[in-house]
N, C-alpha and C positions, 0 to 999 in steps of 0.2 A: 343321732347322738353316738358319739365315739365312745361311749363307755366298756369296760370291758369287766365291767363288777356288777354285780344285781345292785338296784337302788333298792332303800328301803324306805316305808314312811317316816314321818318325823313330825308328829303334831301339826303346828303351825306354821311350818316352815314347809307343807309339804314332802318334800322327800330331803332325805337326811343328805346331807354333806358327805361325798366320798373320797377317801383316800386318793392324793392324787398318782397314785401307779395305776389306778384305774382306768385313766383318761388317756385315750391312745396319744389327741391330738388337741391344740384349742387356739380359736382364734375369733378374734373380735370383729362380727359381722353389722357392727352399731345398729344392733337393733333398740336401743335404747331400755331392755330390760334391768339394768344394773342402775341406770338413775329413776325409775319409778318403785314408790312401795318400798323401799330400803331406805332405813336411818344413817347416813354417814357420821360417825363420829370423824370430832377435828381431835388433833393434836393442838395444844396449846400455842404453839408454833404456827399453825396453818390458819387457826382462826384468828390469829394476829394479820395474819397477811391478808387475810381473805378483807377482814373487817376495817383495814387501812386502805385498799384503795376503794372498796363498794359499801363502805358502810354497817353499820349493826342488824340493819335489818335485811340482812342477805345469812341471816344463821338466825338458829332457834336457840334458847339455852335449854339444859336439861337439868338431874340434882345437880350430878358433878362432872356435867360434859357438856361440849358446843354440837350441833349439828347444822349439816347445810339447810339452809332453808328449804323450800317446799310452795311450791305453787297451787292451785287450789283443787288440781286432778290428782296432788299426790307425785308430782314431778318434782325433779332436782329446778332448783329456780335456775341453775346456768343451762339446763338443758334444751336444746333447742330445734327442731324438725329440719330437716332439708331433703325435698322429695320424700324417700321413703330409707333417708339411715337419717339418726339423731349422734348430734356431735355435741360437745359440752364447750362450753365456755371460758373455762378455769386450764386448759391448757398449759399455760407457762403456770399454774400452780396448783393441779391438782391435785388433792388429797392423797396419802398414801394406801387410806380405806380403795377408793376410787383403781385406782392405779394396777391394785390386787387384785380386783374382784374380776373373775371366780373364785379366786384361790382365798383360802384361807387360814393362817399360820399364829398355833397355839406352842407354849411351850410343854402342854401334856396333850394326851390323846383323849380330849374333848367330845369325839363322836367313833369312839372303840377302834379295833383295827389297825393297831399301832404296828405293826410289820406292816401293813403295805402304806403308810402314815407317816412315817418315819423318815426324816431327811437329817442328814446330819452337816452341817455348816460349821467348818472353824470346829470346837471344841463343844459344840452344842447341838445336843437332839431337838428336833425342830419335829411337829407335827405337821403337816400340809395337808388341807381337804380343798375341796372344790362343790360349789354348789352346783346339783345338777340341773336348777333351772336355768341356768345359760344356754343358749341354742349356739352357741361357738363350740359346745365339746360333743 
């Protein structure tokens, strides 16, 4: 792991999300950790897309949100084995949850640490963490 900040615990979530100035380097080894055990929220836009060409029951609803479905290990229903990396199926559309992960971007400092958190974009302070269960950083 390329980290160069101490992790710290974080409940449920095992170890907290760290600032991404932390993270020397990160790159996606398709180990398939980001489509198991993780709820993706859709944008209303995506679960339009998703649920026009594969149908309603390829997402869960929630109160007030869509989620990808889930297969009965707790897997992404598009996700799919070959040899020994997992590739996703939703390619030409997936999610921007998806697309993110590890990274993940708050408009406040969510998990402390906001100097080394802090990215600023355009006219806007942007938080960015990364979780450290990813074996890519």
């Amino acid at each position: 792991m390329l980290l160069v900040c101490a992790l710290i615990r974080y409940g449920e979530y095992g170890m907290m999300p760290v600032p991404w100035r932390c993270v020397e380097s990160w790159i996606c080894v398709a180990c398939g950790l980001c489509c198991h055990g993780y709820k993706v929220v859709l944008r209303f836009s995506e679960w339009v897309h998703i649920i026009r060409k594969y149908g309603m029951g390829v997402t869960q609803p929630g109160l007030s949100k869509f989620f990808l479905g889930k297969k009965g290990d707790g897997t992404c229903i598009f996700t799919s084995k070959v040899l020994n990396a997992w590739f996703c199926g939703l390619q030409s559309m997936k999610p921007r949850a998806c697309k993110l992960w590890p990274f993940k971007i708050f408009s406040r400092p969510k998990f402390g640490r906001s100097n080394e958190a802090i990215y600023k974009y355009q006219d806007k302070d942007l938080f960015v963490y990364v979780d450290p269960a990813c074996i890519g950083i």
